[in-house]
C-alpha positions as a LaTeX table, in Angstrom:
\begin{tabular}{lrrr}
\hline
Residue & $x$ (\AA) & $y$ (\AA) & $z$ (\AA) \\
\hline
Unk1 & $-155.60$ & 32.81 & $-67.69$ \\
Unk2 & $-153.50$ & 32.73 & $-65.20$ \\
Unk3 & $-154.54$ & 33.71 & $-61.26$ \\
Unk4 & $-155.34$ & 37.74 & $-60.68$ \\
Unk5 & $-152.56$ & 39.34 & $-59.44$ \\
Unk6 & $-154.70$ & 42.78 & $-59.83$ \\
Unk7 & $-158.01$ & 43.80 & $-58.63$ \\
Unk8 & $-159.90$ & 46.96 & $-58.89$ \\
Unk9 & $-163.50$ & 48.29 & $-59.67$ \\
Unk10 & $-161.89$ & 50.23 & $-63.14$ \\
Unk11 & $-159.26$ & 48.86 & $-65.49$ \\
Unk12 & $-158.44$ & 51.39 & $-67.95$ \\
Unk13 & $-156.97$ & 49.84 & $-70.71$ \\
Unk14 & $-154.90$ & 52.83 & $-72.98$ \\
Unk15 & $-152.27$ & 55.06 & $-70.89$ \\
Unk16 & $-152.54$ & 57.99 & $-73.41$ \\
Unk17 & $-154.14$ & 61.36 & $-73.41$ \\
Unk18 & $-157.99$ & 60.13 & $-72.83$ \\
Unk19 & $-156.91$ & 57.04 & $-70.91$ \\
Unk20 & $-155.05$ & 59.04 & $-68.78$ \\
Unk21 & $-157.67$ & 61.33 & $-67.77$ \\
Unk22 & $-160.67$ & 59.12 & $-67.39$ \\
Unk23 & $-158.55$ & 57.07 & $-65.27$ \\
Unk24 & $-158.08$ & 60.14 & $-62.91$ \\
Unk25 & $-161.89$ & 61.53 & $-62.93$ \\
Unk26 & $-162.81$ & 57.58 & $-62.01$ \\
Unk27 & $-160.19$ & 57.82 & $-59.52$ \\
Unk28 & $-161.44$ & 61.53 & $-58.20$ \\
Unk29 & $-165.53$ & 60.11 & $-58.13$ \\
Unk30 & $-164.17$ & 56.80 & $-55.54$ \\
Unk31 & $-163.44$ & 54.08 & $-58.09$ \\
Unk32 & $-160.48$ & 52.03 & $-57.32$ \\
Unk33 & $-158.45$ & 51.99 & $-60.62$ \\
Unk34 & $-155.50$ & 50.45 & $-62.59$ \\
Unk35 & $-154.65$ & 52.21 & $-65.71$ \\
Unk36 & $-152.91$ & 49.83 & $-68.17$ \\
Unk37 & $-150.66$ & 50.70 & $-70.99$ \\
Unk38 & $-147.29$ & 50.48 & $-72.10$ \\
Unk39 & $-144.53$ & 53.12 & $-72.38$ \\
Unk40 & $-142.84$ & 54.98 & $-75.04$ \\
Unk41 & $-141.15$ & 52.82 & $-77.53$ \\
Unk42 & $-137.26$ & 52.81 & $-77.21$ \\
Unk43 & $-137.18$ & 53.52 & $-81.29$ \\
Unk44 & $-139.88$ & 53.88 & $-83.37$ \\
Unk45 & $-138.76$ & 52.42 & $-86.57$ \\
Unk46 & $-137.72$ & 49.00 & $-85.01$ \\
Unk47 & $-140.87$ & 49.21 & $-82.49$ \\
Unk48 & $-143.61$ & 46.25 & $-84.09$ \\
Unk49 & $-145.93$ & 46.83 & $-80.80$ \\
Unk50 & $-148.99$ & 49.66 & $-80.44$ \\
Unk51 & $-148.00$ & 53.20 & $-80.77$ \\
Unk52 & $-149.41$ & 56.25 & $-79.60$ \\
Unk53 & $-149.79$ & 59.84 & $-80.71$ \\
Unk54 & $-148.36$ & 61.89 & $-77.77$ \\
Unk55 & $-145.15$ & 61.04 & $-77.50$ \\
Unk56 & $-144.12$ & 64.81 & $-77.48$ \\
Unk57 & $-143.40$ & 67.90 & $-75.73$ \\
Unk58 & $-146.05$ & 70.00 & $-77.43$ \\
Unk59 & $-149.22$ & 70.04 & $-78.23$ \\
Unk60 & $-151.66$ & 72.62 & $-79.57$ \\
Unk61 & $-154.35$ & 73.83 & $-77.03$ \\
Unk62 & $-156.99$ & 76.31 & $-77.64$ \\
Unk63 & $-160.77$ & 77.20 & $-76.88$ \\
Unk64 & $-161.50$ & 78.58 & $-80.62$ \\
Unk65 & $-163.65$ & 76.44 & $-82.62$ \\
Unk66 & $-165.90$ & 77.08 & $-85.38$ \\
Unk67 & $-167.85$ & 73.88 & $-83.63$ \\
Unk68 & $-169.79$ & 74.97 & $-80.43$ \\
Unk69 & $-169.70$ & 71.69 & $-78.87$ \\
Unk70 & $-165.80$ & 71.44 & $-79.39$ \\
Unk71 & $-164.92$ & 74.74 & $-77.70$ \\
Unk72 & $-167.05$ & 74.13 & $-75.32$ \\
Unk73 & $-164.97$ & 70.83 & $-74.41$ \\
Unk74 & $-161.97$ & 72.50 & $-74.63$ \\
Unk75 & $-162.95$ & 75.71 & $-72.10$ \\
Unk76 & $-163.61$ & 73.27 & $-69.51$ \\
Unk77 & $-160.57$ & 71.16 & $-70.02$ \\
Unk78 & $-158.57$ & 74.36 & $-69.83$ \\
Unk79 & $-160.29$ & 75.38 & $-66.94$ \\
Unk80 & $-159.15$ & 72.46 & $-64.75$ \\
Unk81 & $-155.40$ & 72.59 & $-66.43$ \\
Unk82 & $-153.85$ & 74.60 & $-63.10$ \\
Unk83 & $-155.93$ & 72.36 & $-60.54$ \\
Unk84 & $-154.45$ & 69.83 & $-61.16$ \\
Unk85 & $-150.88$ & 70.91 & $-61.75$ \\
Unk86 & $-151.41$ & 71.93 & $-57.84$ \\
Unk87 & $-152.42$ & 69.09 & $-56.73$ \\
Unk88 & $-149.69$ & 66.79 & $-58.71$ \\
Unk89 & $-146.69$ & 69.51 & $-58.46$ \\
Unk90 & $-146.48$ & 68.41 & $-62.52$ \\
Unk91 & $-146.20$ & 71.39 & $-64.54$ \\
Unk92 & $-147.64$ & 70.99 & $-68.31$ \\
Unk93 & $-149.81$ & 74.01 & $-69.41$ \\
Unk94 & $-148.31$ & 76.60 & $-71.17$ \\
Unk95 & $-150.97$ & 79.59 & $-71.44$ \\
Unk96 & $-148.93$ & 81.35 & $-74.17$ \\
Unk97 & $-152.34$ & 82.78 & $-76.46$ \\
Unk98 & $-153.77$ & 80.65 & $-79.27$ \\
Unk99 & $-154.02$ & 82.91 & $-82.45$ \\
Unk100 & $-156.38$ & 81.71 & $-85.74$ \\
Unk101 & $-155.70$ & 83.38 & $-88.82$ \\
Unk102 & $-157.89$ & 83.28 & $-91.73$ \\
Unk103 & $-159.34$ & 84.72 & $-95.15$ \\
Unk104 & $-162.77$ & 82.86 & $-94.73$ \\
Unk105 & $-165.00$ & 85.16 & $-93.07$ \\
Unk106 & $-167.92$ & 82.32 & $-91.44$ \\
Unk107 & $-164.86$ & 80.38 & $-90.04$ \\
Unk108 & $-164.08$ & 83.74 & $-87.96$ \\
Unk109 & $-167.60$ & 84.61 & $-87.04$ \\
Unk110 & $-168.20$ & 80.74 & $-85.92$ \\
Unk111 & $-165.27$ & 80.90 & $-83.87$ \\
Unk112 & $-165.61$ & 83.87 & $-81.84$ \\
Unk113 & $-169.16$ & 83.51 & $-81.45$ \\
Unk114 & $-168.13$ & 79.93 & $-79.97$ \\
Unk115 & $-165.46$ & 81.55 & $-77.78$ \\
Unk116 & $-167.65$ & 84.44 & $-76.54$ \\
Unk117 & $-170.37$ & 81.10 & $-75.22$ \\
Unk118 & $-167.57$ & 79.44 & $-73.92$ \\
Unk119 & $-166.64$ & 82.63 & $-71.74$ \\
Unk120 & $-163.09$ & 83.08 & $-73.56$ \\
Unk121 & $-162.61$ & 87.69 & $-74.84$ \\
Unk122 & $-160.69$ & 87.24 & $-77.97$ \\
Unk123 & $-158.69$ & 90.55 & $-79.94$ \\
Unk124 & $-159.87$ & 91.01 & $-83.71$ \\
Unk125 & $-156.87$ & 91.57 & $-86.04$ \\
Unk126 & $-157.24$ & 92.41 & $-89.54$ \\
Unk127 & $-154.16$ & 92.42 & $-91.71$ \\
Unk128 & $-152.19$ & 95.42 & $-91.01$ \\
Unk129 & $-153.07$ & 95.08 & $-86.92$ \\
Unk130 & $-151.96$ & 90.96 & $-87.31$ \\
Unk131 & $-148.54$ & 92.50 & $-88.78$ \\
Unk132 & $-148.17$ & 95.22 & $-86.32$ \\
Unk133 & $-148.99$ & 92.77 & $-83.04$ \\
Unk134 & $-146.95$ & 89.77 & $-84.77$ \\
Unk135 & $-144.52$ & 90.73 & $-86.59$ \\
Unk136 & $-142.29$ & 87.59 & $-86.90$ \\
Unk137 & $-144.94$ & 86.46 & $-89.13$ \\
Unk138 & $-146.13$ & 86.91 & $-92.76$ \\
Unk139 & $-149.79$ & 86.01 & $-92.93$ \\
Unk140 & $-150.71$ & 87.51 & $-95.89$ \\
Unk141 & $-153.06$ & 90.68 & $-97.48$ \\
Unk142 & $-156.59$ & 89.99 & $-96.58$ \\
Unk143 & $-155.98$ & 87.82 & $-93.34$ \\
Unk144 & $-157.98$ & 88.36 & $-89.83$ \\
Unk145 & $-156.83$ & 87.08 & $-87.03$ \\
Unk146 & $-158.56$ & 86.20 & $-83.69$ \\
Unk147 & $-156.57$ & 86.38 & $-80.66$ \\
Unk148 & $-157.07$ & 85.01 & $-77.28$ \\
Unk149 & $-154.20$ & 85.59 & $-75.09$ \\
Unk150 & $-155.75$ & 83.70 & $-71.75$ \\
Unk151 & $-156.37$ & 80.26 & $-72.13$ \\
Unk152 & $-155.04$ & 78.99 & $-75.63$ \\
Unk153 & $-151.20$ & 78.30 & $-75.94$ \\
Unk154 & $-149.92$ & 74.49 & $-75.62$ \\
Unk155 & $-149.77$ & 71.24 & $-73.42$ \\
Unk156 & $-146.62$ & 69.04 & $-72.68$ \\
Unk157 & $-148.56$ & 65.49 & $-73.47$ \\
Unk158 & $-146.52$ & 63.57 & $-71.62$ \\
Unk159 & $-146.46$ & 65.28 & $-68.57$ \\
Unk160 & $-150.21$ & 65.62 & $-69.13$ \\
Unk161 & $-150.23$ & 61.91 & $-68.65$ \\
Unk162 & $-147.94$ & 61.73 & $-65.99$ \\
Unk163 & $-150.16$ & 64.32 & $-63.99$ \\
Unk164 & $-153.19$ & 62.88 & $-64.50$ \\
Unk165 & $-151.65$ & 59.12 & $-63.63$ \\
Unk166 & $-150.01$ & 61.14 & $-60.26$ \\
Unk167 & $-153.57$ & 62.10 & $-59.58$ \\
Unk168 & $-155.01$ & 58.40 & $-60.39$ \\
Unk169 & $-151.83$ & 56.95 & $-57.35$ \\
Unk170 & $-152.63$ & 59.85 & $-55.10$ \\
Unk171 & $-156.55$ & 58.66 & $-54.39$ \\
Unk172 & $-154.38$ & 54.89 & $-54.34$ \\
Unk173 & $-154.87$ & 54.06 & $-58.20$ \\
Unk174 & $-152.41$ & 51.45 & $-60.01$ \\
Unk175 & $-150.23$ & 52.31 & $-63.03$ \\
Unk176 & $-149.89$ & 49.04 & $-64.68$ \\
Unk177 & $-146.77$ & 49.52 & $-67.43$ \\
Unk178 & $-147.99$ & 46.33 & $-69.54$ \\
Unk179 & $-149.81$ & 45.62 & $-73.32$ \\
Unk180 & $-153.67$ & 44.03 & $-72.62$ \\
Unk181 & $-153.05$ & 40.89 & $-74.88$ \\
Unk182 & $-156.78$ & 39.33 & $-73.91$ \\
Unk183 & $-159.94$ & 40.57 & $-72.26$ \\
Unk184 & $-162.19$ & 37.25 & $-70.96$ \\
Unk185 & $-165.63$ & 37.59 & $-68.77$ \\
Unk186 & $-165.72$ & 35.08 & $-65.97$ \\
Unk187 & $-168.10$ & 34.75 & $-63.33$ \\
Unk188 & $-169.70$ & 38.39 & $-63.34$ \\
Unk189 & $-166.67$ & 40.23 & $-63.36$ \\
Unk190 & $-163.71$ & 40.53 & $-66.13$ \\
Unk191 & $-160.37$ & 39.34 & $-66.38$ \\
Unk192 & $-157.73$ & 41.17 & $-68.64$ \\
Unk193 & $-154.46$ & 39.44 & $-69.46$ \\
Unk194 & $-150.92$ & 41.35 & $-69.75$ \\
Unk195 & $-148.36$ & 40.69 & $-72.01$ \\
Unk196 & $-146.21$ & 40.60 & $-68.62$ \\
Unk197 & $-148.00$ & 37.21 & $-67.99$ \\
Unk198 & $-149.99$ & 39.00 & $-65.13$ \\
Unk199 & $-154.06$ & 39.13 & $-64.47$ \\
Unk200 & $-155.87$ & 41.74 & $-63.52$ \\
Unk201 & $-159.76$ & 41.67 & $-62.46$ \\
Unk202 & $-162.08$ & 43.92 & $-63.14$ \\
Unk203 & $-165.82$ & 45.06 & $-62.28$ \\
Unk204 & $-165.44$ & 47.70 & $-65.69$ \\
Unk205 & $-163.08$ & 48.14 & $-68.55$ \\
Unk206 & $-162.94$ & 51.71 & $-70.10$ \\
Unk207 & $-161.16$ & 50.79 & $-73.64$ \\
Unk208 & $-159.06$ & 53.91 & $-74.60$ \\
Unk209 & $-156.58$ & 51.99 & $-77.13$ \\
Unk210 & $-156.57$ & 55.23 & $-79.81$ \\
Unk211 & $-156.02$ & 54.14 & $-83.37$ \\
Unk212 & $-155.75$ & 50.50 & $-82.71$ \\
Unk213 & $-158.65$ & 49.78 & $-81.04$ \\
Unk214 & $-159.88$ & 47.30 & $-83.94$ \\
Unk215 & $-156.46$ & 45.78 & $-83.97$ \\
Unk216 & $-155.47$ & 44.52 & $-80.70$ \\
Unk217 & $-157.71$ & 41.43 & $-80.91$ \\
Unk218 & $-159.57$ & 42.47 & $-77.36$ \\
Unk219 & $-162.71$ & 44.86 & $-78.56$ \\
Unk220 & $-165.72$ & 43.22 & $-78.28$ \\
Unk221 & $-167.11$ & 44.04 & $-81.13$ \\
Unk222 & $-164.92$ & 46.07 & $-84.55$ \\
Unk223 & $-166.13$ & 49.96 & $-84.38$ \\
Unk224 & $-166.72$ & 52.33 & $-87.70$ \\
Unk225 & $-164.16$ & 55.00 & $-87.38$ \\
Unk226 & $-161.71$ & 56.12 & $-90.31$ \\
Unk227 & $-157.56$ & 57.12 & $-89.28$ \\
Unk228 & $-156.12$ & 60.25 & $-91.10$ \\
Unk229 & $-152.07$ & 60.14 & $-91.45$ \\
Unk230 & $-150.82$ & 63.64 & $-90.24$ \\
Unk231 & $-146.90$ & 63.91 & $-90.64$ \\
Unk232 & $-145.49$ & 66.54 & $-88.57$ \\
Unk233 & $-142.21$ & 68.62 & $-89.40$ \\
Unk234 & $-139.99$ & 69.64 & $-85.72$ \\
Unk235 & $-137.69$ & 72.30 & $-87.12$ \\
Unk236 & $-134.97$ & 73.09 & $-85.22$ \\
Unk237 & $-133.81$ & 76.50 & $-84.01$ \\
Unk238 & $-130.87$ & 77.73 & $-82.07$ \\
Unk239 & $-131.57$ & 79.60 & $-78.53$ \\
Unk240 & $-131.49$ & 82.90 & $-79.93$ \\
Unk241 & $-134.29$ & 82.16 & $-82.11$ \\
Unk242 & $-135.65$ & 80.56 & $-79.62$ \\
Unk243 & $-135.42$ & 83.50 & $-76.99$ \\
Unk244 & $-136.55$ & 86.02 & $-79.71$ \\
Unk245 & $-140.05$ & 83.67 & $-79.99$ \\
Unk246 & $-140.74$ & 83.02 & $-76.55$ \\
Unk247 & $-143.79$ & 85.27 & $-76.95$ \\
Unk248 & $-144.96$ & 83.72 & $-79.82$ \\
Unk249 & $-148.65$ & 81.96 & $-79.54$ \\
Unk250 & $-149.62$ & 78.59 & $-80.89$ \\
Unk251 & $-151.07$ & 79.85 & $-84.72$ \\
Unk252 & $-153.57$ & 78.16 & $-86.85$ \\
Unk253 & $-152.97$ & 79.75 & $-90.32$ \\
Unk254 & $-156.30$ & 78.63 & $-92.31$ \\
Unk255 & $-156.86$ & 79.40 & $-96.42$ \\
Unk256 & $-159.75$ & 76.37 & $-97.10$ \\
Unk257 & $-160.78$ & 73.09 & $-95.52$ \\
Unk258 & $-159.10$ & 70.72 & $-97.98$ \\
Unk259 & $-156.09$ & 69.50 & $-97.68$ \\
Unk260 & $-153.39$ & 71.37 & $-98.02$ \\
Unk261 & $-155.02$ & 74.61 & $-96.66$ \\
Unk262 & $-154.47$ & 74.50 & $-93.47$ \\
Unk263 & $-151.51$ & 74.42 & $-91.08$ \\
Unk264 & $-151.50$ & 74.60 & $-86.77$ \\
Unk265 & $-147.50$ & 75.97 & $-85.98$ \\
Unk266 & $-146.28$ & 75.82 & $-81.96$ \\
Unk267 & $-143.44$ & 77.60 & $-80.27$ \\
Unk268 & $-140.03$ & 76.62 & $-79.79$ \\
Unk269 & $-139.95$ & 73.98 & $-77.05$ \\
Unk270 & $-136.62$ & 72.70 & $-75.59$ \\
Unk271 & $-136.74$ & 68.64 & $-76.27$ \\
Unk272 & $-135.41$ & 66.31 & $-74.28$ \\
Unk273 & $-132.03$ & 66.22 & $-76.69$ \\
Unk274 & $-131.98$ & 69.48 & $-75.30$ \\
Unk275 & $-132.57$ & 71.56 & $-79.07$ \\
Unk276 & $-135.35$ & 74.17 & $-79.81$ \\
Unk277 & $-137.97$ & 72.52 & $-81.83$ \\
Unk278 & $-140.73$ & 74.49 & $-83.69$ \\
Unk279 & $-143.73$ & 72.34 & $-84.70$ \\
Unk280 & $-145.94$ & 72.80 & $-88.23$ \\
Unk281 & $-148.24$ & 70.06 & $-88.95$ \\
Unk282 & $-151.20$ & 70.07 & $-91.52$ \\
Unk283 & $-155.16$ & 70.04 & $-90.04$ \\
Unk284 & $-156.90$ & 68.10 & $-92.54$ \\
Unk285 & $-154.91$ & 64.99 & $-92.87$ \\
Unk286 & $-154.78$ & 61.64 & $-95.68$ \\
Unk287 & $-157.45$ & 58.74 & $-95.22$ \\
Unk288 & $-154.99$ & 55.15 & $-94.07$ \\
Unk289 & $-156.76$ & 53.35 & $-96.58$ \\
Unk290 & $-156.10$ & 50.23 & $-95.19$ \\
Unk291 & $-155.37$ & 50.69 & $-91.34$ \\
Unk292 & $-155.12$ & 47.05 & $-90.40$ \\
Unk293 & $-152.01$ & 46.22 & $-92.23$ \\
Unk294 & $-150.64$ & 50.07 & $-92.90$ \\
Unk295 & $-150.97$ & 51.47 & $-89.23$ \\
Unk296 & $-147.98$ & 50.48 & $-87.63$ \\
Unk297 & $-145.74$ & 50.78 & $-90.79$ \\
Unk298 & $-146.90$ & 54.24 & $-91.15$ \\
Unk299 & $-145.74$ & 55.26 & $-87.40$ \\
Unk300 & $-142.34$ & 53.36 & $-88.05$ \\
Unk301 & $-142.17$ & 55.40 & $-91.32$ \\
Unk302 & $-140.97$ & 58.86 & $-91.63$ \\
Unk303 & $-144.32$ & 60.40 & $-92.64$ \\
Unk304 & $-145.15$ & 62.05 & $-95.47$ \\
Unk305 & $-142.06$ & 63.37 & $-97.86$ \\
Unk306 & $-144.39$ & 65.27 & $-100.02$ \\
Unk307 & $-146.50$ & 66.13 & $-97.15$ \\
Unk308 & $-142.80$ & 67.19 & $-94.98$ \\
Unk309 & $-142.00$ & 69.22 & $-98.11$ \\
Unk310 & $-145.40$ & 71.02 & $-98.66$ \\
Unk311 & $-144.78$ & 72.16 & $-95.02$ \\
Unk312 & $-141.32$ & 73.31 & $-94.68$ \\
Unk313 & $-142.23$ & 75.76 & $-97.71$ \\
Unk314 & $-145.33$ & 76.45 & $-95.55$ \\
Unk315 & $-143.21$ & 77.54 & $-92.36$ \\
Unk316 & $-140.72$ & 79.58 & $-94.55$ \\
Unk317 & $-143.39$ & 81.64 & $-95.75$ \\
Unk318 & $-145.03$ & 82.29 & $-92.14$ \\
Unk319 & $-141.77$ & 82.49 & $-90.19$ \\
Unk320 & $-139.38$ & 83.77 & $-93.43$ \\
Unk321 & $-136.76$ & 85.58 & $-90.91$ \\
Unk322 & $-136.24$ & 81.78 & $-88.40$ \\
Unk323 & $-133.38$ & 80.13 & $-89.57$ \\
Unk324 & $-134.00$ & 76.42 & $-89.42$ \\
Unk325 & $-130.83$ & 74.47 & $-88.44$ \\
Unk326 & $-132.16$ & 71.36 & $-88.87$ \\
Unk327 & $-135.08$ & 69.35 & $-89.33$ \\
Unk328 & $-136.87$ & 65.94 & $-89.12$ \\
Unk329 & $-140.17$ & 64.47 & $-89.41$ \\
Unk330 & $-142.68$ & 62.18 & $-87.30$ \\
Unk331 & $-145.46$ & 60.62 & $-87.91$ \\
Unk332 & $-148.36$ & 61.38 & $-86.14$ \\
Unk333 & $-152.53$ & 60.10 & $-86.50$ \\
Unk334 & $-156.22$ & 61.24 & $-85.95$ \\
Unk335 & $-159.31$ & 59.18 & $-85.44$ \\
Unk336 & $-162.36$ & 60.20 & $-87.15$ \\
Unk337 & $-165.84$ & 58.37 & $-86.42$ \\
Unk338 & $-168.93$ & 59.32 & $-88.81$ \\
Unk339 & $-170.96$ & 61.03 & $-86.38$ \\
Unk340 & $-168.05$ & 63.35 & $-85.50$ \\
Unk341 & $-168.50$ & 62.98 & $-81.90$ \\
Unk342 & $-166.13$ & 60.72 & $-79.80$ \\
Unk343 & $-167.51$ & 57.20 & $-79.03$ \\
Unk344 & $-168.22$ & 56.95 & $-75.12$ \\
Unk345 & $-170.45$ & 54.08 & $-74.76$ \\
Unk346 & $-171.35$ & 50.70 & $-73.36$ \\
Unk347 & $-170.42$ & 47.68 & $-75.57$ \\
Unk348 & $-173.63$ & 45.68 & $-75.57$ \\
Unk349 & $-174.03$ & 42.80 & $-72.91$ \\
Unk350 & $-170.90$ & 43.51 & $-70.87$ \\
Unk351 & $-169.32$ & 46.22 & $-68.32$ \\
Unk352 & $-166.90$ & 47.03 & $-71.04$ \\
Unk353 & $-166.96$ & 50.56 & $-72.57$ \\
Unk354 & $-165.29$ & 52.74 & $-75.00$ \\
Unk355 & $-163.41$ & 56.17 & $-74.92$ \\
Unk356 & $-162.65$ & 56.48 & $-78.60$ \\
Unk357 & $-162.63$ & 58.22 & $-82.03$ \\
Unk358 & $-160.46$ & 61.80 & $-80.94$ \\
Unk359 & $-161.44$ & 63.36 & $-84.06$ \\
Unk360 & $-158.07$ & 65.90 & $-83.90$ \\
Unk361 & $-159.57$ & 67.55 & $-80.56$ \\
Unk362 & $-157.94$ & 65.28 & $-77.96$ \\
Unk363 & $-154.69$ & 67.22 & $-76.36$ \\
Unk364 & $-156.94$ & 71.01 & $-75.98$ \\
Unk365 & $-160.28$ & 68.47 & $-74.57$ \\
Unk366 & $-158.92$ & 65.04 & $-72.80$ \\
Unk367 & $-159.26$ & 66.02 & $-69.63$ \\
Unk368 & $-163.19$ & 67.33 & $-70.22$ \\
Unk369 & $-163.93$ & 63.66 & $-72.16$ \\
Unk370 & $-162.21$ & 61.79 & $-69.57$ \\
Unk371 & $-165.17$ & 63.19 & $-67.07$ \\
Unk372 & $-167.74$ & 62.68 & $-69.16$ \\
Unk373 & $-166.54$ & 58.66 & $-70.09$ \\
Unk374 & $-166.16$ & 58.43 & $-65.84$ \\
Unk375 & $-169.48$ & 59.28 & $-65.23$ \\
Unk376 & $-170.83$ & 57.16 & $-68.19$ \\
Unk377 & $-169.01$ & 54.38 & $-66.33$ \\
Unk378 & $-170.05$ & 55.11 & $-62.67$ \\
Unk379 & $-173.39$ & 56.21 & $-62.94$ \\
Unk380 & $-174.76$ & 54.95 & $-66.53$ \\
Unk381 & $-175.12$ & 58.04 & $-68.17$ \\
Unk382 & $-172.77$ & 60.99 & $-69.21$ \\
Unk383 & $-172.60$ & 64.38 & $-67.40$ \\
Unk384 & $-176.52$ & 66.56 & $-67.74$ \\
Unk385 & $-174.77$ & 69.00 & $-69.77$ \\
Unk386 & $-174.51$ & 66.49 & $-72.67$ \\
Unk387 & $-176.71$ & 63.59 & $-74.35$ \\
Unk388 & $-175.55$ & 59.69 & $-74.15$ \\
Unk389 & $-176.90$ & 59.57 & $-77.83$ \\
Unk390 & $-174.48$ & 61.86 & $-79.27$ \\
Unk391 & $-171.93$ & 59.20 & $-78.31$ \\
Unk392 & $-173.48$ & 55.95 & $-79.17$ \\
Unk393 & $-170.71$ & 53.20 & $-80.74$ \\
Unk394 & $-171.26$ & 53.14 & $-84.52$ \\
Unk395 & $-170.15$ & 49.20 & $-85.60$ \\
Unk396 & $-168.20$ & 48.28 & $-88.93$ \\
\hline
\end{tabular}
């Protein structure tokens, strides 16, 4: 390699969601930092490089969970959303109410019981009170609904990133705009190559590389964790529509845990082509079966058509007064590791760690896991609060 031209205690290699914010909490507990990563692709179905999941405008947030340990995430993540749009002057968080709807009565009870721990009220609907409160929407006879109009709502992921790389420059961080191509020990500390021909050295490297981490030829050592394909349907809507939503919460509409049960739906959001997008994308997505040669063709592809189909019927039937004026698709994927925890770990013999395996959860908890992967880093465990063994690497 050639000489450094970079130095810092942290590299963070992966400018996405988690990147992003362990990069900022490293930054916040006195680390000097660089977080590495490249930009948005141009076009995506021409791009041959890495590809993220949040290039978007919105993303679903919310405290309710029917897991404990997920809501719990999320309340704290939440709870730091307005601190730091204060201290960045980036605005992202858009506390419109997160509303879950349901037939399955232990999904409800696990939920609220989870949101009531995490400190979040939330308003009980059954059928005809869901249709009174909502009525834009057609949920169906037999449907309860839990409501919590405080915290849940949606995230703008890239200005997400933005604020939490602001953050990382403010405490005199480095954004490095650049692909890692090599990561090489050398003499105690660790050198990590760019694809801009530049060095940077390194005491620690926090690996945050999403659904490529096994495919960028720089992990130490290949990690067990499985990729779900989860196509996503923008709809577009004029600005009357628009206007008559603005209210409208980010909805989880849930029959059953298989596929093809479940939807999430977000608000209209103006895009940067300047149209009114509404978002409906399934929960439970399709196993890659083959990752290393079908990830980047599937994010160059236009998703799912049967998949795209399945949920255009599924927002006519929620939403059967919007008039959709158009429509497109975009593909979109989920990391899943078998212990259904995120991996935040130590590689063996070497400074280089892991902030991996989202599970679905990462846009409503990135900022909470970015803390706990800083102090994993800095002070060789993770937060008291949680247990380093519930995110120990699992190896292919």
């Amino acid at each position: 390699m050639a000489e450094p031209v970079h130095t810092c205690d942290v590299a963070v290699v992966g400018r996405g969601l988690l990147g992003s914010a362990a990069a900022r909490h490293l930054a916040d507990l006195g680390a000097d930092v660089a977080v590495i990563g490249p930009g948005e692709p141009a076009e995506l179905a021409s791009h041959n490089g890495v590809f993220g999941s949040h290039y978007d405008e919105s993303r679903i947030t919310r405290v309710l969970d029917r897991d404990p340990y997920f809501a719990r995430i999320a309340a704290a993540s939440l709870g730091r959303h307005r601190e730091l749009e204060e201290r960045t002057g980036i605005e992202f968080y858009c506390p419109v109410g997160h509303l879950s709807v349901s037939g399955m009565g232990d999904y409800l009870d696990e939920m609220l019981a989870n949101a009531t721990a995490a400190g979040v009220d939330c308003d009980v609907l059954d059928d005809v009170a869901l249709a009174q409160r909502f009525p834009q929407f057609r949920f169906g006879h037999g449907m309860t609904g839990a409501f919590d109009a405080r915290v849940g709502g949606h995230i703008n992921p890239r200005r997400f990133i933005a604020a939490q790389c602001e953050a990382v420059r403010l405490q005199g961080g480095q954004q490095i705009d650049a692909v890692v191509t090599a990561i090489e020990p050398e003499s105690g500390r660790i050198l990590i190559g760019l694809s801009d021909a530049t060095v940077v050295k390194a005491d620690q490297v926090l690996l945050a590389t999403g659904a490529f981490a096994n495919h960028l030829m720089i992990i130490p050592k290949e990690i067990d964790f499985a990729v779900q394909e989860h196509p996503v349907v923008f709809a577009e809507v004029d600005d009357g529509v628009a206007a008559d939503l603005a209210d409208m919460p980010s909805v989880i509409c849930k029959r059953g845990d298989e596929i093809g049960e479940s939807v999430y739906l977000l608000p209209p959001v103006r895009y940067p082509d300047g149209r009114n997008y509404l978002k409906i994308g399934q929960s439970v997505g399709s196993l890659m079966t083959d990752p290393a040669t079908m990830l980047t063709r599937w994010f160059q592809s236009g998703g799912d058509a049967a998949i795209a189909a399945w949920l255009h019927e599924e927002l006519a039937m929620l939403l059967p007064d919007v008039e959709v004026r158009s429509s497109h698709v975009v593909p979109c994927a989920v990391t899943k590791s078998p212990t259904g925890r995120q991996f935040i770990d130590r590689f063996p013999d070497s400074e280089i760690y892991a902030l991996l395996a989202d599970d679905g959860h990462v846009a409503k908890s990135a900022d909470e896991l970015g803390r706990i992967a800083a102090h994993r880093m800095l002070y060789g465990t993770v937060p008291t609060e949680y247990a380093d063994e519930d995110y120990r690497l699992v190896y292919r």
